[in-house]
C-alpha positions in Angstrom: 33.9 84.7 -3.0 31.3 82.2 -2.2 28.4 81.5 -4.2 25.4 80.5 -4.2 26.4 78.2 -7.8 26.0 74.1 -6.0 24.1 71.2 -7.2 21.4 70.0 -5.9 20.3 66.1 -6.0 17.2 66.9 -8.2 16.7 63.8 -9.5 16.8 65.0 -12.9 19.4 65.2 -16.2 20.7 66.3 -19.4 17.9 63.7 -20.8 15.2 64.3 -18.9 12.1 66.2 -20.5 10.1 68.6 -19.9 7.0 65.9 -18.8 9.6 64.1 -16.5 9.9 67.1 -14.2 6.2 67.7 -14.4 5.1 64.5 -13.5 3.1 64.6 -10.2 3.0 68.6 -10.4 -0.2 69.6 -10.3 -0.4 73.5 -11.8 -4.6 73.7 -12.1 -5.6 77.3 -11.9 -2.0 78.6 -12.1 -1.5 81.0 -14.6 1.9 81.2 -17.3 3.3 83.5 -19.8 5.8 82.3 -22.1 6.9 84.3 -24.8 8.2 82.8 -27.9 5.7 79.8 -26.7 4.6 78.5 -29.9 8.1 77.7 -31.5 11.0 75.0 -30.9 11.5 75.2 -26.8 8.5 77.5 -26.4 6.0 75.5 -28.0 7.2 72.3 -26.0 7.2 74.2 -23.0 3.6 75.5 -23.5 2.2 72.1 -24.4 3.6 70.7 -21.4 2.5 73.4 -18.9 -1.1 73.0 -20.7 -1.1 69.2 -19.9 0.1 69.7 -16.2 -3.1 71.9 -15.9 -1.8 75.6 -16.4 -3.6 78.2 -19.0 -0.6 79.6 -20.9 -0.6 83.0 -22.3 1.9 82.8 -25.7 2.5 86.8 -26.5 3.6 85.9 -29.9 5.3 88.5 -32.8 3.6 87.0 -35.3 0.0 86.3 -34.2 -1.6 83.6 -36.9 2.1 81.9 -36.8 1.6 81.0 -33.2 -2.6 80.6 -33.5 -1.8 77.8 -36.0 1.1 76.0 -34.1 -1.2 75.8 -30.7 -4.4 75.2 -32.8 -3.9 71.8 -31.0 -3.7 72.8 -27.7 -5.8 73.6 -25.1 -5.2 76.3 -21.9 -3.9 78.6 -24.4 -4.6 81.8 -25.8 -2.5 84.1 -27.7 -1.6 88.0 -27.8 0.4 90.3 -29.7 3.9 91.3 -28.5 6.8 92.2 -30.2 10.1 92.4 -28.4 12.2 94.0 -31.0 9.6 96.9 -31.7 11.6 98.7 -29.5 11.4 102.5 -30.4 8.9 103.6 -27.9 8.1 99.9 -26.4 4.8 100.8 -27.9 4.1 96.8 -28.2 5.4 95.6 -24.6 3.4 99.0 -22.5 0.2 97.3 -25.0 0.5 93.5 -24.1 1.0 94.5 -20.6 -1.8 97.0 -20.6 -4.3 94.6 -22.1 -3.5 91.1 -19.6 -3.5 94.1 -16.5 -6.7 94.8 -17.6 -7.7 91.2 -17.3 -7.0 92.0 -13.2 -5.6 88.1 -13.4 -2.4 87.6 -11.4 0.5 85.5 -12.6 2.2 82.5 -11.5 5.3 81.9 -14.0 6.6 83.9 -16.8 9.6 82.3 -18.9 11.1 84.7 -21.0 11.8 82.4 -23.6 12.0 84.4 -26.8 15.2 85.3 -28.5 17.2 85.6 -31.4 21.0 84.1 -31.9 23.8 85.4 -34.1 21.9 87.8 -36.3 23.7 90.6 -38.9 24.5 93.8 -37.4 21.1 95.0 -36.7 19.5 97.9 -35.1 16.3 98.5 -33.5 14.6 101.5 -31.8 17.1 104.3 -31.0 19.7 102.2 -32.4 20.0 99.3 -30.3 22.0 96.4 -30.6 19.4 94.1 -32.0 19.9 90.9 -29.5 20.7 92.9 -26.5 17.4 94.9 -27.2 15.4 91.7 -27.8 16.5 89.2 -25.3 17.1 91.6 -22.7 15.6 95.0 -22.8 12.6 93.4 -24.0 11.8 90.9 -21.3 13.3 93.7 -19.2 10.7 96.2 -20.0 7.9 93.3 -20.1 8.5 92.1 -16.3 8.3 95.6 -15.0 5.5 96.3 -17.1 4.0 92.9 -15.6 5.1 93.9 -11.9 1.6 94.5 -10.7 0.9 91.3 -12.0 3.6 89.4 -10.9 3.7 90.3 -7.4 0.5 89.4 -6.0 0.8 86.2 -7.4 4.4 85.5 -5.7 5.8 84.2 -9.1 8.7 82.6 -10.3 10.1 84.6 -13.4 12.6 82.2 -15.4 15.0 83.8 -17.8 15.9 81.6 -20.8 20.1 82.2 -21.3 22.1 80.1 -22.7 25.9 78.9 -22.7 26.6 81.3 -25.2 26.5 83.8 -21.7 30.3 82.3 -21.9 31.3 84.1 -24.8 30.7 88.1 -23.5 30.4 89.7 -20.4 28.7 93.6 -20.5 30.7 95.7 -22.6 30.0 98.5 -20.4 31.8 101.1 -22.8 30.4 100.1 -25.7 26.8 97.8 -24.8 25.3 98.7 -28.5 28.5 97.4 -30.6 28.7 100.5 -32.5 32.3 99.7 -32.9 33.8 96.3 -34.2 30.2 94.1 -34.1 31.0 90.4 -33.6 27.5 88.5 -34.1 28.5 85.9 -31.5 30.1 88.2 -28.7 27.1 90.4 -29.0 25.0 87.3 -28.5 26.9 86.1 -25.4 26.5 89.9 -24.1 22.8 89.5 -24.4 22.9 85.7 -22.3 25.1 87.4 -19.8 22.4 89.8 -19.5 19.7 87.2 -18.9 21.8 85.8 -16.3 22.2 89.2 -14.7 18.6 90.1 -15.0 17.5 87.4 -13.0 20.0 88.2 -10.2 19.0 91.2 -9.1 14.8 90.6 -9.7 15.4 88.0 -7.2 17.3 90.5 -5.0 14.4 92.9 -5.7 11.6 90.6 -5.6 12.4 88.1 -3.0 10.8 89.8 -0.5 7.2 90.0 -2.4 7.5 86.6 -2.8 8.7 86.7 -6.2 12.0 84.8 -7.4 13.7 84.8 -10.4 16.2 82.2 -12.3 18.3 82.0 -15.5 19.1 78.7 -17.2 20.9 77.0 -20.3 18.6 75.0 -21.9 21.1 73.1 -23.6 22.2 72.0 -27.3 19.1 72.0 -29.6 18.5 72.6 -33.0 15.8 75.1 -33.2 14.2 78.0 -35.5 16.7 79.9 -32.8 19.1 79.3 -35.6 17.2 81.0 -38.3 19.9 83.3 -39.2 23.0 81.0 -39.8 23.9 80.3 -43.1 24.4 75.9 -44.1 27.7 76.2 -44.7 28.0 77.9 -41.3 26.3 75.3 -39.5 28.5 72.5 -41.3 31.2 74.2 -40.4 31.0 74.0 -36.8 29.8 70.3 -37.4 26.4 70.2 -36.6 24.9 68.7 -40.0 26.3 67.7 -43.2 26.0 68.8 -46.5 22.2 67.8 -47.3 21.3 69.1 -43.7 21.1 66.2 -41.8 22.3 66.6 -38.1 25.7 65.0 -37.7 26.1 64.0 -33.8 22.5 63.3 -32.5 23.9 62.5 -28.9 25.2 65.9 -28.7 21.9 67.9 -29.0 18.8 67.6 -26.7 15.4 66.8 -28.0 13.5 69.9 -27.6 11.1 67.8 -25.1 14.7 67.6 -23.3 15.7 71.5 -23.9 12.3 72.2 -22.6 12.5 70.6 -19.6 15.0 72.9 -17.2 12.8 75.8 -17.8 9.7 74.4 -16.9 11.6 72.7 -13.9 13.2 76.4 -13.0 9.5 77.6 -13.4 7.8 74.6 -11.3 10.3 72.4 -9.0 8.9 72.8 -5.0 12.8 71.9 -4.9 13.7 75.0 -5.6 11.3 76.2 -3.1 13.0 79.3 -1.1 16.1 79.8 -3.4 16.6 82.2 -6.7 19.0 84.2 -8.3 20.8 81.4 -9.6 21.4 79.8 -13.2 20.6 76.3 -14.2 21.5 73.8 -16.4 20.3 70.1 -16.8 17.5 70.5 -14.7 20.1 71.9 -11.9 21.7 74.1 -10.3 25.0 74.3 -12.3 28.4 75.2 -10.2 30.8 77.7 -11.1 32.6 77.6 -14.8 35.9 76.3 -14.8 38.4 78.5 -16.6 39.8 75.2 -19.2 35.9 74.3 -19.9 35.8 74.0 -23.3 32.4 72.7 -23.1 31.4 76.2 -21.8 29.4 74.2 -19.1 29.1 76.2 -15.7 28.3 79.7 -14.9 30.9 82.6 -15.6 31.3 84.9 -12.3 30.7 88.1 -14.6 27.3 86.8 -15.0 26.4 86.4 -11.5 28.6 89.4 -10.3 25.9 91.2 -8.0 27.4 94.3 -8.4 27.0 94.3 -12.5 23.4 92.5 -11.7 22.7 96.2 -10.1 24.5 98.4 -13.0 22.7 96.5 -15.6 19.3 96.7 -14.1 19.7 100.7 -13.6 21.3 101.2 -17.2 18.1 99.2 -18.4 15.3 101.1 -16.8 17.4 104.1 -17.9 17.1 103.0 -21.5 13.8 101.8 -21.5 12.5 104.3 -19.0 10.6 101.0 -16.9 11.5 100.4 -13.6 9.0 98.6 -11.3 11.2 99.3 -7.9 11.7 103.1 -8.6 11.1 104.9 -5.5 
């Protein structure tokens, strides 16, 4: 099958941040929502959108949280949204209400938010806590958004992960009701991104509109808010009194931040989409021996699941933006 998965001679790499891609882009008057923009890759990405010129909207669960970590920066303003409130979407249908209100187009959205290897935990109707929040979230939000996003001819970026390697869809069982494994659930949920960006670009590249997916790389973040110390030393990422172990291994978060905002602002990727990034690139195909998990899996850019996933989502979240 071919693919669409080859590198491109961007310039860029695994050390370059997110100013380095920026430099020379100018994105004055050019409007960006990031969620999750006032915390580890978020907040870099927002400060360095703000200093290329762009006014950032940061939807943000916890409002004073994110007023008092952008206090310093300008081009921004912040609203409420909360991804996991996911019984009626009550918080996505009223962030989305109040910006359409606004009648202000959009540019860029990164769906950046997420959460990583969290305890069996169930939201709305009894969603699968990551699935719900990293996908049907942003899911719901972009359609929501559509009238927005169209107009403007915007790049949508999707924030995965490597983790996308651990799970495809478990199409019999998406929720985990049986046997809940907090890292395949989490890899089901970065599949998902991957997926979701697939088939908006099939959907939207005619409006102008084209969507990517991305690993951002190794970075110690809030992101891993839910695993325990000893976990953590376990898989040898810091020592006993918490200090990281293997520097060289984990990106700066001015480095994790920088594929995203490359995905959201490169004119090199000017007239492609639906494909998923890594190291400010386009990464190629996953080898099958990759321990390293670099690469894309094939059951995450399967355009055939890209389509299934996007009709069960609007099914479960009763959004679609492209129902006829």
């Amino acid at each position: 099958m071919s693919t669409a998965q080859h590198k491109i001679g961007s310039g860029f790499g695994a050390t370059s941040t997110a100013d380095d891609v920026l430099r020379g882009i100018d994105l004055t008057g050019k409007l960006a929502i990031v969620t999750g923009g006032y915390s580890g890759l978020g907040l870099e990405t927002t400060r360095a959108l703000t200093k290329a010129g762009a006014r950032v909207v940061v939807p943000a669960r916890r409002r004073a949280a994110a007023e008092e970590a952008l206090s310093g920066v300008s081009g921004v303003e912040v609203d409420e949204l909360d991804l996991g409130d996911l019984g009626d979407l009550e918080s996505v249908r009223g962030f989305a209400e109040r910006f359409l209100a606004s009648g202000r187009t959009v540019d860029i959205v990164i769906d950046n938010a997420g959460i990583m290897a969290c305890p069996e935990t169930r939201v709305g109707p009894g969603w699968e806590a990551q699935f719900a929040t990293n996908h049907l979230g942003h899911f719901a939000l972009v359609n929501r958004l559509w009238p927005a996003i169209e107009p403007g001819g915007a790049r949508v970026v999707s924030v995965s992960s490597r983790g996308h390697h651990l799970s495809g869809i478990r199409w019999d069982d998406v929720h985990w009701r049986h046997g809940y494994d907090k890292w395949e659930a989490y890899g089901q949920a970065k599949t998902a991104n991957v997926l979701f960006a697939v088939h908006l670009d099939k959907l939207g590249a005619d409006h102008g509109v084209r969507a990517f997916s991305l690993h951002p790389g190794g970075i110690l973040t809030p992101l891993q808010r839910h695993l325990a110390k000893e976990e953590m030393v376990e898989r040898g990422w810091i020592d006993e009194q918490g200090n990281m172990l293997h520097p060289e291994a984990f990106k700066t978060p001015e480095q994790g931040a920088a594929t995203q905002v490359w995905a959201a602002t490169s004119p090199q990727l000017n007239g492609m989409g639906g494909v998923y990034l890594e190291d400010c690139n386009i990464a190629g195909p996953a080898a099958e021996d990759d321990e390293d998990r670099s690469g894309v899996m094939a059951w995450a850019t399967d355009p055939e699941q890209a389509a299934r996933l996007w009709t069960l989502s609007a099914e479960l979240t009763g959004v679609n933006a492209f129902a006829s």
